[in-house]
N, C-alpha and C positions, 0 to 999 in steps of 0.2 A: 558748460555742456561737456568738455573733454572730461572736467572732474567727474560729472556723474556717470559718464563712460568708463571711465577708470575702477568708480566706485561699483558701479551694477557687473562687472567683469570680475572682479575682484570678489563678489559675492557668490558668484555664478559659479568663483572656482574655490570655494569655500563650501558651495555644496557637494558639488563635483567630489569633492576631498572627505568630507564625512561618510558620502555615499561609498565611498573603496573601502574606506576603513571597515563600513558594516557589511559591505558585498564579500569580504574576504572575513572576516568575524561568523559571519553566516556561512560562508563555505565549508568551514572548518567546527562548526558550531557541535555537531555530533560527537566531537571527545569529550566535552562535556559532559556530566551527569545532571538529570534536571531533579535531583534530589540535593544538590548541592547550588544548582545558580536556573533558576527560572527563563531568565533572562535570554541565555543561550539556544533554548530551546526556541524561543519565539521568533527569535533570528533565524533559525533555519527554518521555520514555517514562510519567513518574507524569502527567502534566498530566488527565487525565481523574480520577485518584484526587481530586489537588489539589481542583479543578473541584466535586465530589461532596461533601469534606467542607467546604469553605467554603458550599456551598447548606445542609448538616448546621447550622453554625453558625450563618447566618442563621436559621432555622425555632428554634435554642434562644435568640438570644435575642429573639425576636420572643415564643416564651411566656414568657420572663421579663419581655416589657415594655422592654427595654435598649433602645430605639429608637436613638442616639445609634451603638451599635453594630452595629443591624442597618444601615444608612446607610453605615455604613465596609465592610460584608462588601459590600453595594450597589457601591458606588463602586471597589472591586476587578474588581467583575463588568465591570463599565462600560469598564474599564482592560482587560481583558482583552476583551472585545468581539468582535473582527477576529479571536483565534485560536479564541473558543468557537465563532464563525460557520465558521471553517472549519472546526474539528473535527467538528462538532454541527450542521449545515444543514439548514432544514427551510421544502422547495419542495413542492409539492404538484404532482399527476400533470398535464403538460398532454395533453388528449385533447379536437380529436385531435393528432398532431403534425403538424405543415406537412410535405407531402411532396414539395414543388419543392429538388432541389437538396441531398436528404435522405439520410444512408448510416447504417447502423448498424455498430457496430465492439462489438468483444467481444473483452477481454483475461481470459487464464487461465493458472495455475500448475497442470497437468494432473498432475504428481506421476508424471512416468513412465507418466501413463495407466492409474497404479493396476497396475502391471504383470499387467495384463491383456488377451489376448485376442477378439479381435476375430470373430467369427462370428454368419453369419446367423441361425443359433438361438440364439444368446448372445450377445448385442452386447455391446460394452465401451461404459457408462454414458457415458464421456465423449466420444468419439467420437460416440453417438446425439445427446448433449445438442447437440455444438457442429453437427451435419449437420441439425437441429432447430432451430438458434438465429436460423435466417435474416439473420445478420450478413452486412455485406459485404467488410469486411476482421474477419479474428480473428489476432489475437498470443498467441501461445503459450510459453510458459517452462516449464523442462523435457520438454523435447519429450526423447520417447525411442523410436528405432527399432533393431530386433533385426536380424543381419546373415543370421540361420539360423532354424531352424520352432521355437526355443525360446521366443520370445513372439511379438508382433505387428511382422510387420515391414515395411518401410515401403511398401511395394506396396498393402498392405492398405489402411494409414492413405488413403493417394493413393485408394483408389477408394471409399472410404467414403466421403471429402468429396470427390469429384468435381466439384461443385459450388460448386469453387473450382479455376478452371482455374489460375491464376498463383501460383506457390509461391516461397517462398525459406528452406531449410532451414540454418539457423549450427549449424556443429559447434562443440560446446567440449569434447566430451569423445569420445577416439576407441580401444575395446579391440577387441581381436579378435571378438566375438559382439555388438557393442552402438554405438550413436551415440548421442551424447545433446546436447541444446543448445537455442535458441530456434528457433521458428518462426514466419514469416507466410503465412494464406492469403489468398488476394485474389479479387475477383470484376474488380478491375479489374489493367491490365497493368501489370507490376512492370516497371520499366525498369529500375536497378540495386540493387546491395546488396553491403555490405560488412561485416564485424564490426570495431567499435571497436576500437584497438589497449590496452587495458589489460589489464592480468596477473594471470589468475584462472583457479584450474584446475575448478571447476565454476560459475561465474558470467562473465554479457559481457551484451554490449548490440550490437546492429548498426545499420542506416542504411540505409533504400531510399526510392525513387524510386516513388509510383506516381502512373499517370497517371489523370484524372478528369475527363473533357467536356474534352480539350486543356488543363485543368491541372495542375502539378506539387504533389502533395503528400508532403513529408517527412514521413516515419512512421520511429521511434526503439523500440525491441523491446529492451525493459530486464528481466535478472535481475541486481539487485544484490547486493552481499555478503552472505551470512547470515550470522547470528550461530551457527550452525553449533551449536544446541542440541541436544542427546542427549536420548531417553526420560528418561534419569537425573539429568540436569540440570533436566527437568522437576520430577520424581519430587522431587527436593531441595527446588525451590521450594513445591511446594503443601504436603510436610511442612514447611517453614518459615512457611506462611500456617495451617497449622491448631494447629502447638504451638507456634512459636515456638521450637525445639532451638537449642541453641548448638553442634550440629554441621552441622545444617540450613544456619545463619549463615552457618559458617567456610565448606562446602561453594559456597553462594552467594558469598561473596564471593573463593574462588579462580576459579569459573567467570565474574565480572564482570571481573577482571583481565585471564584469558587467553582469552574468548573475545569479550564483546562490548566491549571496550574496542579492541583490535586492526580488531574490524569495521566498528565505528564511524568509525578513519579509514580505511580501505579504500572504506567508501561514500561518504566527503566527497571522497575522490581521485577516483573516478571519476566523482562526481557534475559533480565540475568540468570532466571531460574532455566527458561528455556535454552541459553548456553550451557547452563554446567549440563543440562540433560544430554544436550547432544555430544560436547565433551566425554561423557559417561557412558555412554553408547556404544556398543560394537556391530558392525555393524558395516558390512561393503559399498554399498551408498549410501549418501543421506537427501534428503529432501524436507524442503521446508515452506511450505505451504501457507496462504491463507490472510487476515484482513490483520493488518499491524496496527491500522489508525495510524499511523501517523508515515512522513515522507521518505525518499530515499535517504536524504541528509536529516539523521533524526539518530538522539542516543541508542531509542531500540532496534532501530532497521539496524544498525553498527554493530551491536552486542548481539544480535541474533545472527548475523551474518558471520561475524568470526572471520573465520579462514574459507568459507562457503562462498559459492559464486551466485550473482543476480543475475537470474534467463534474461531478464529484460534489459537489461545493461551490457549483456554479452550479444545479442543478439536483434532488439528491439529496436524502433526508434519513433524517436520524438518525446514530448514528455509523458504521453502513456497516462494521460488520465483514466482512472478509474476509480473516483467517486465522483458521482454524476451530479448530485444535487446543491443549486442555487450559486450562490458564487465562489464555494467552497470544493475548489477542483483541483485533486493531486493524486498521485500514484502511492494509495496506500495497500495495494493490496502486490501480493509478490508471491513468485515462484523462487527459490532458492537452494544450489544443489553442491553436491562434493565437485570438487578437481576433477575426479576420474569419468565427472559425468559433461558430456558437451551440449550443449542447447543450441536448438535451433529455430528462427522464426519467431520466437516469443511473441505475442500477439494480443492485442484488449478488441474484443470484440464490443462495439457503439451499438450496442442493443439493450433497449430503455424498458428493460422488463422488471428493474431493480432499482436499486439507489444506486448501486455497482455494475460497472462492467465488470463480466466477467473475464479472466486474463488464462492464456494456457500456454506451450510450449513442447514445441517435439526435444525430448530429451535423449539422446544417443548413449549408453551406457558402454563406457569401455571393460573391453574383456581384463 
């Protein structure tokens, strides 16, 4: 009996030990390029799992008394630090917020606007929410406008939020009855705008100019690559978290191959284009907006972010999901701004009118 005591403790801290190795492998996994190692990427997709069961192991051996080991699962945390903080932030509400110099921005994945309909007796939920949200610029990703009285078409949308005189609509996708692509509104004047030259036939990112008390702020309107997930690829994964199938498996790991391996460097590619943009830039603040696909700890949140600061990470807390759908829940969407700009309250509003939470933040602009 003592042997197998020996022997099942012995194992226990053999997992325990594999488990740090990849909880701190994950932490760190974003210097990576996933155009060079796959591998790393998918680690930072678990870093939350990681994260979860290393806390699991500290708590068992803290009841068995192993202090020696609860110290080591410690000193991992310690090690990982800077990515739990970013993942996992936790600021509390400042009220009130300083209102010199003050704008709110609010970025959304509107999902085609739920291919719904827009009338005064039936409002389409997201449209009320966002002519309700009293932002002063909002970014939009999947903006979709109808060219005929088949859905909601863009006339519509225009005098619903009226209330943003300054528009700039990017097409990325263009059929005979439909437009579809990113949007910005603005309360303040859009001087120009451009879409990013990468090659993606239902994902882009653009670049405008708006002006703000005679200053120039660069604003960047990002939908990056999805992992272009199907119901059924869902459907695979959760029956692979509840039986464990060995067809579940094989099914996942054809869909890891050809779908989010492929996507993964598509989003390190453009992630780099949108650095050198803002790089290249001039420009008194900058802002960065919009649906990244993928999490904080991730090659393109890292390379798009630069020297740039996370509203949500400065200000936010908890993990701040905003993708809503199935078991597939992370903070992929983000506000992100200059040094000289202070955020405040960052916030993901839990309204199930999308696949996305919508996420916004008072932003404080220094003189």
């Amino acid at each position: 009996m003592k042997t197998l005591n020996i022997f099942l403790r012995g194992l226990f801290l053999f997992a325990n030990l594999i488990t740090l190795i990849l909880f701190i492998l994950a932490a760190y996994s974003d210097r990576y390029s996933p155009v060079d190692n796959h591998t790393m990427a998918y680690l930072g997709l678990a870093f939350p799992i990681f994260c979860f069961i290393n806390f699991c192991f500290i708590l068992c051996w803290l009841f068995l008394k192993r202090w020696y080991y609860v110290l080591i699962g410690i000193v991992a945390f310690v090690i990982c630090w800077g990515p739990i903080t970013r993942y996992f932030p936790f600021h509390r509400k400042t009220n009130p917020v300083p209102q010199e110099n003050t704008i709110k921005v609010l970025s959304y994945n509107v999902m085609n606007f739920a291919l719904k309909k827009h009338t005064p007796l039936s409002p389409n939920k997201i449209i009320q929410y966002i002519a309700q949200s009293e932002a002063d610029i909002v970014c939009l990703q999947e903006y979709m406008a109808y060219k005929n009285e088949r859905g909601m078409h863009e006339d519509v949308i225009f005098e619903a939020l009226d209330m943003y005189p300054y528009k700039s609509v990017i097409t990325l996708n263009d059929v005979p009855y439909r437009t579809s692509g990113i949007a910005v509104f603005s309360k303040f004047p859009i001087a120009n705008s451009r879409k990013l030259p990468y090659n993606s036939k239902y994902n882009g990112s653009s670049i405008h100019e708006i002006k703000i008390n005679n200053k120039k702020l660069i604003l960047v309107n990002n939908h990056l690559e999805s992992f272009g997930l199907t119901g059924q690829d869902r459907s695979q994964y959760s029956n692979l978290i509840k039986s464990m199938d060995s067809d579940a498996l094989e099914g996942i790991r054809e869909t890891f191959q050809q779908k989010l391996g492929p996507a993964f460097i598509k989003r390190a590619q453009q992630a780099e284009m949108i650095a050198e943009e803002i790089r290249n830039a001039k420009g008194d603040y900058f802002l960065v907006c919009g649906d990244f696909n993928d999490t904080p700890i991730s090659y393109a949140h890292r390379t798009i972010q630069g020297d740039l600061l996370d509203a949500f990470e400065e200000s936010g807390m908890g993990m701040g999901v905003t993708y809503n759908q199935s078991v597939f829940r992370f903070r992929i969407d983000n506000i992100l701004h200059s040094p000289n700009i202070k955020a405040y309250n960052c916030t993901i509003d839990k309204v199930n009118y999308s696949d996305h939470y919508p996420i916004w933040s008072y932003l404080q602009l220094e003189e």
